[in-house]
C-alpha positions as MATLAB code, in Angstrom:
seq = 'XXXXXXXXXXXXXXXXXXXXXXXXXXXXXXXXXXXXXXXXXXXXXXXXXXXXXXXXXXXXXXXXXXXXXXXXXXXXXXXXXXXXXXXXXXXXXXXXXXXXXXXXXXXXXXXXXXXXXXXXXXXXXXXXXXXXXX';
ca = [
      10.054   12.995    5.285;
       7.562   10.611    4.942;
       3.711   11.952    5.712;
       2.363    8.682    7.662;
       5.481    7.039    9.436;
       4.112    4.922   11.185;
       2.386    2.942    8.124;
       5.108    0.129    7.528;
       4.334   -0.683   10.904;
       0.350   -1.161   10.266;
       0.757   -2.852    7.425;
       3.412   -5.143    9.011;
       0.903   -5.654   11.909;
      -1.787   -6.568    8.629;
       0.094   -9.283    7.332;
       1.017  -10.871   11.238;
      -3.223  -10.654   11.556;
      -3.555  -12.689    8.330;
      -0.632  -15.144    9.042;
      -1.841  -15.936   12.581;
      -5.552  -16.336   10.958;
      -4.732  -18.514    8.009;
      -5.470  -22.149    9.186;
      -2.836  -24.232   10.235;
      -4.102  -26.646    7.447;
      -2.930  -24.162    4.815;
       0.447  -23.195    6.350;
       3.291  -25.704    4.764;
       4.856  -28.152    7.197;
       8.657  -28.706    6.998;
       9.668  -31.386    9.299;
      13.458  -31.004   10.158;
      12.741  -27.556   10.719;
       9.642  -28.409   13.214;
      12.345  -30.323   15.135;
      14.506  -27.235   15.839;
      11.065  -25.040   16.858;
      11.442  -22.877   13.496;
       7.638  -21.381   14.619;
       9.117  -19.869   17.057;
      12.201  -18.718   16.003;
       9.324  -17.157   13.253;
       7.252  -15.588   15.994;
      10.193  -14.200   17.506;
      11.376  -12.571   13.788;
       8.261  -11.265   12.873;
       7.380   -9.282   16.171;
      11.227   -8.464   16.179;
      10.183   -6.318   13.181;
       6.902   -5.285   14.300;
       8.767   -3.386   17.084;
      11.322   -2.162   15.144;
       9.216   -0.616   13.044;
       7.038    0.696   14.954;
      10.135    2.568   17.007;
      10.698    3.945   14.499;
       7.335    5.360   13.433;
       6.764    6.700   16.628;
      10.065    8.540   16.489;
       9.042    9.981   12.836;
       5.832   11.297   13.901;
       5.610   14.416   15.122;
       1.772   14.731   16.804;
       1.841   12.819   20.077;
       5.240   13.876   22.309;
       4.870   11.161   24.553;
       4.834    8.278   21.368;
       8.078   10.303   20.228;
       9.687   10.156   23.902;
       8.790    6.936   24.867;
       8.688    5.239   21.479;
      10.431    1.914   22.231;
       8.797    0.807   25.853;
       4.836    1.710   23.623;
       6.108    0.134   20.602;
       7.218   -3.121   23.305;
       4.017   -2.677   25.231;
       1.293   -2.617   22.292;
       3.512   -5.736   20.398;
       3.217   -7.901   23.449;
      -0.265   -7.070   24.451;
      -1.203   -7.709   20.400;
       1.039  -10.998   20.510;
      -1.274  -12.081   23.205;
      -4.087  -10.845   21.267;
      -3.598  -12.819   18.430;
      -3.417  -15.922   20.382;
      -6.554  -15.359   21.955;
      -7.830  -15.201   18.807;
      -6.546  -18.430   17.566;
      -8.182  -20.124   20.064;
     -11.239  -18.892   20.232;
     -12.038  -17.163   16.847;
      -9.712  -17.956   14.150;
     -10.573  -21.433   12.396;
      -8.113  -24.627   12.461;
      -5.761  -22.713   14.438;
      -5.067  -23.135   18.162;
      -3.445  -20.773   21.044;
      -0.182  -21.566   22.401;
       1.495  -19.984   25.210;
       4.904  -20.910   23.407;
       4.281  -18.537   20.876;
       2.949  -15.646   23.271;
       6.976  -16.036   24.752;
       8.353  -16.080   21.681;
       6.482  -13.010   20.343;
       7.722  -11.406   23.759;
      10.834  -12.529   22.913;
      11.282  -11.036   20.040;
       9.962   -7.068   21.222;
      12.504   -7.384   23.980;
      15.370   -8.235   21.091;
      14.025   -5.904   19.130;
      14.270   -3.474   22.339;
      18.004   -4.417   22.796;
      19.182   -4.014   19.394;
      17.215   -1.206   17.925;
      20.070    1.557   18.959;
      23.071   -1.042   17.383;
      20.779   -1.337   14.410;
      20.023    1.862   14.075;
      23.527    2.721   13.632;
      23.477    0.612   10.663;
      21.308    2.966    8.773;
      21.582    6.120    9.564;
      20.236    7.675    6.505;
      17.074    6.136    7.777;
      16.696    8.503   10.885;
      16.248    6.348   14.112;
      16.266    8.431   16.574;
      16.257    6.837   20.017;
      16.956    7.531   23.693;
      16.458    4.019   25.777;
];
């Protein structure tokens, strides 16, 4: 089993920080896809996994009870609140980036998919050990 499960999900959160700090300047534009609001469907995606994996991590760890019991509403509660986090920070801290609410509700929207679908997922892999009572 692995020693630190709930790793994938820290690194995971790493690389959202360093995507929602990189200025927009530096992000590639792709016009047809700006049309059908790709960003979001991006923000969703990303915190989609971010809860995921961090459902799963709690579940794997074996130290806190209550992270292991109620694994999926914390792992939906700490995405959201560091969603809205991170667009705090773009619009007050992080350079040539700005906050949008937008992106706060897609972010939310994508824990509460992630919420949904982690038990049909889960299914999917069960070698993987995702244990869950929602």
């Amino acid at each position: 089993m692995n020693r630190r499960p709930n790793l994938p999900t820290i690194i995971w959160a790493l690389i959202i920080l360093i995507l929602c700090g990189t200025p927009g300047k530096d992000i590639p534009h792709i016009s047809f896809l700006e049309l059908l609001s790709f960003d979001k469907f991006v923000h969703a995606g990303i915190f989609f996994v971010l809860v995921m994996l961090a459902i799963r991590g709690f579940r794997l760890q074996k130290k806190y009870l209550v992270l292991k019991k109620d694994a999926a509403f914390i792992a939906v509660g700490l995405s959201i609140a560091y969603g809205g986090i991170l667009e705090i920070l773009q619009g007050t801290i992080f350079e040539g980036r700005s906050a949008d609410i937008y992106d706060f509700v897609a972010n939310s929207f994508g824990c509460f998919i992630a919420l949904l679908l982690y038990t049909k997922i889960s299914k999917w892999f069960p070698k993987i050990n995702f244990p869950l009572n929602v």
